[in-house]
N, C-alpha and C positions, 0 to 999 in steps of 0.2 A: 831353422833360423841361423843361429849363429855357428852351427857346426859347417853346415855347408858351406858361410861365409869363411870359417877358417882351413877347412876342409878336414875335420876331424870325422871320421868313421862315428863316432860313439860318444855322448856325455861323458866329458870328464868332470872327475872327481864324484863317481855315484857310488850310491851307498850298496850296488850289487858288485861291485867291486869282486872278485875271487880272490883267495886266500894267495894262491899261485904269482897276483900279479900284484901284489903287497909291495910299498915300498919298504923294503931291507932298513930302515933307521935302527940306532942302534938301541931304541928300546923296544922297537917289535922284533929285532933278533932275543935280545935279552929276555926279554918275557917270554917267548915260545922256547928258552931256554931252561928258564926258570921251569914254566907248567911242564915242560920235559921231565923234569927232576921231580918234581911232585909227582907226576904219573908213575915214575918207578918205583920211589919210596913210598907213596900211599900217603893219609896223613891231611891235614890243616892247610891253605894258604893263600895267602890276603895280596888282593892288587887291587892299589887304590889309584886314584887321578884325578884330575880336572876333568869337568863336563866337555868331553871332545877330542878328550886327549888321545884313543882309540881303542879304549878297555872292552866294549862289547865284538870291537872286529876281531882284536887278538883272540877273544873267548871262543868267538867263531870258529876263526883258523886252524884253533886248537883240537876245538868240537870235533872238524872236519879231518883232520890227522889220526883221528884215532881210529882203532880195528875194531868195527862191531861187534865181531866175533868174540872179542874181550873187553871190551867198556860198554858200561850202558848209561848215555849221560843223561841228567834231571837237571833243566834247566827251567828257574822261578824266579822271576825279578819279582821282588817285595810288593812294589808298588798297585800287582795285582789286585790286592784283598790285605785283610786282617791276617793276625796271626794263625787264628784257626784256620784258615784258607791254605796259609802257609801249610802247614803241618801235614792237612787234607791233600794238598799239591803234591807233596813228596812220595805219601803214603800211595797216589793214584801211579806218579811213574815209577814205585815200585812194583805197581802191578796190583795194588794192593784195594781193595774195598776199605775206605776210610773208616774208620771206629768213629763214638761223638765224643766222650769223652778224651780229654788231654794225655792222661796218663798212658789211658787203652793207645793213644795213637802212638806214645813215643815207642811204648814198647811191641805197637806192629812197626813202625819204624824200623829199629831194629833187629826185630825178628828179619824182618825185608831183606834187609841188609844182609843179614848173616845168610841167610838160603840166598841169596843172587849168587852170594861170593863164591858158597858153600857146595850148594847142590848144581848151580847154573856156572858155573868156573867163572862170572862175568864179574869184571869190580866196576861196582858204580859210581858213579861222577856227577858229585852233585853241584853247578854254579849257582851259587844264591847271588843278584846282582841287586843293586841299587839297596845294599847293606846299610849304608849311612843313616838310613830311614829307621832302622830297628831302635825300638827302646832298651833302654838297660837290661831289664827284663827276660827281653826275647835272646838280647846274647847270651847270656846265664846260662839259658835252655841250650843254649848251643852245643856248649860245654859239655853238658850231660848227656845233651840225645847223643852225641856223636863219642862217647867213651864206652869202649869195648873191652869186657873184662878185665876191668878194672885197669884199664889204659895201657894194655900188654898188649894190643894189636891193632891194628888199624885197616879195617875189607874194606876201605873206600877211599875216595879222595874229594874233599871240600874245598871250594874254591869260594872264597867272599868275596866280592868286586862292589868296591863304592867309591865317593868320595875321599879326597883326603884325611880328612876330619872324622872319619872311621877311622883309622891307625892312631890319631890322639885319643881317642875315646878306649881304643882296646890297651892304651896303656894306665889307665887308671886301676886302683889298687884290686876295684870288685870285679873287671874283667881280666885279672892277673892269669887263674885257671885256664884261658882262651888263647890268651898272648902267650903262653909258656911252649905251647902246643903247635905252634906255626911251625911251618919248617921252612913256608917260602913267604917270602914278606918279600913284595915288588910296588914300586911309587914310580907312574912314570913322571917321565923330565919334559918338558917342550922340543919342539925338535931346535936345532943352531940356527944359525944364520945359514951356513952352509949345507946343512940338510933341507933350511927350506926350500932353497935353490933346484936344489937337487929332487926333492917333496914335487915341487909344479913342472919340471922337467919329465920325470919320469909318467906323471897321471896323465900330462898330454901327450907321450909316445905312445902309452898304453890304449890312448882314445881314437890313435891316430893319427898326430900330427908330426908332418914332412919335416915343419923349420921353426924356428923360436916364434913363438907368440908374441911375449911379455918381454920389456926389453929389462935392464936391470936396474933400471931404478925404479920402474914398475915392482919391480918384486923387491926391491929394498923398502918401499913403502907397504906392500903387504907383511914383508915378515915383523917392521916393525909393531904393525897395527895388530898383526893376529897375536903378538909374541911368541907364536912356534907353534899354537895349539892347529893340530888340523881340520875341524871341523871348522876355525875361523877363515884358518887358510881357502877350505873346500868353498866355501861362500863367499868370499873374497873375489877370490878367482871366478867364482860362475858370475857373478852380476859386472866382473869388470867387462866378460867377455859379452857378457849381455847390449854394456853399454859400447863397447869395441865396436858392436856387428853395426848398433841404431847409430852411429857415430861414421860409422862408414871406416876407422881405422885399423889400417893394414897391420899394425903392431900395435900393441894395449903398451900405454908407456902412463906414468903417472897420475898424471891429469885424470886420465881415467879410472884410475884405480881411486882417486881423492874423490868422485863421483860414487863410485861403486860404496866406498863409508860411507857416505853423507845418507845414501838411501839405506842403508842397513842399520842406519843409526849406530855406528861405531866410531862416529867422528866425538 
């Protein structure tokens, strides 16, 4: 449909996107900077955001940069199951036959841990995402599974990815022990005005396209409507171009994009 009408190769703005063809902003350099830094020091570290802001593709990108041959990552978004599910999920990509009991699990947990590091040279990578969800409780646990003689070392590297509203919570008094222990604490930002431009420029080169689509008051109306989040921007821009193709216009200019809210309900 509308790709041919614009002459794009390819869906822009899809969610198989390659890490390779990432727009550069400057919180997806910073963050791949950040987890850079965690990956050599080992160690704790929390990246929160708004729903969309692109914390699962950074994790991705990240995932995908590392050397097998030396990481082994375990990745568990909460939302799976309960806590015991949790705990069971970690224990299996240790490699591990789950115990039933909690206790028995933390400490094959750890045992886990130590032989991957130990006997397998590999250090493991654990991303727990969609953290925000966790009870008081479970962060506590946190705390404890992941402290290694008595907090003199660190064989892994934990990465917490949630909402914002995770980073308030780890600063209260009873998640003090958890908050001490970050070494990377990342919140991304929206992208500018200027990066949105730049944001819808670069996903339709990457799709394929010869010449501007969207003229600039088109995209002065999307950045104000998304306010910089890409996942608004990514939806934005596919239904304008949607209504673009069934409109028959050559260039997506405002009108159309005031169309494209109304149906996504973000008017």
């Amino acid at each position: 449909m509308y790709k041919a009408y614009y002459s794009l190769a390819r869906t822009p703005f899809s969610k198989d996107l390659r890490p390779s063809e990432a727009f550069p902003s400057t919180d997806y350099e910073g963050v791949q900077q950040a987890l850079s830094y965690l990956q050599k020091t080992r160690g704790i570290g929390l990246l929160v955001g708004e729903a969309g802001a692109g914390k699962t593709f950074a994790l991705r990108s990240f995932k995908e940069s590392l050397n097998t041959s030396l990481y082994h990552v375990v990745y568990f978004p909460l939302s799976t199951g309960g806590v015991m599910d949790f705990y069971r999920g970690l224990a299996y990509g240790l490699g591990e036959e789950p115990k039933f009991r909690k206790g028995d699990l933390f400490r094959q947990i750890q045992q886990g841990i130590e032989r991957m590091a130990e006997e397998r040279k590999l250090t493991p990578i654990f991303i727990l995402d969609e953290m925000h969800m966790a009870k008081d409780a479970f962060l506590q646990d946190i705390a404890l599974l992941f402290n290694f003689k008595m907090d003199s070392t660190n064989p892994f590297v934990l990465i917490l990815s949630g909402l914002p509203h995770l980073k308030t919570r780890l600063k209260l008094n009873h998640h003090r022990p958890l908050s001490q222990r970050l070494i990377v604490n990342y919140e991304f930002q929206p992208l500018s005005r200027e990066e949105v431009t730049a944001y819808i420029e670069h996903h339709l080169k990457v799709a394929g396209a010869k010449m501007p689509i969207f003229t600039d008051t088109a995209i002065e109306a999307i950045a104000s409507r998304s306010q910089g989040w890409p996942r608004v921007i990514n939806n934005l821009t596919i239904n304008s171009l949607l209504y673009g193709f069934q409109l028959k216009k050559e260039h997506i200019d405002e009108e159309v994009v005031r169309l494209a809210i109304e149906a996504g309900g973000l008017s």
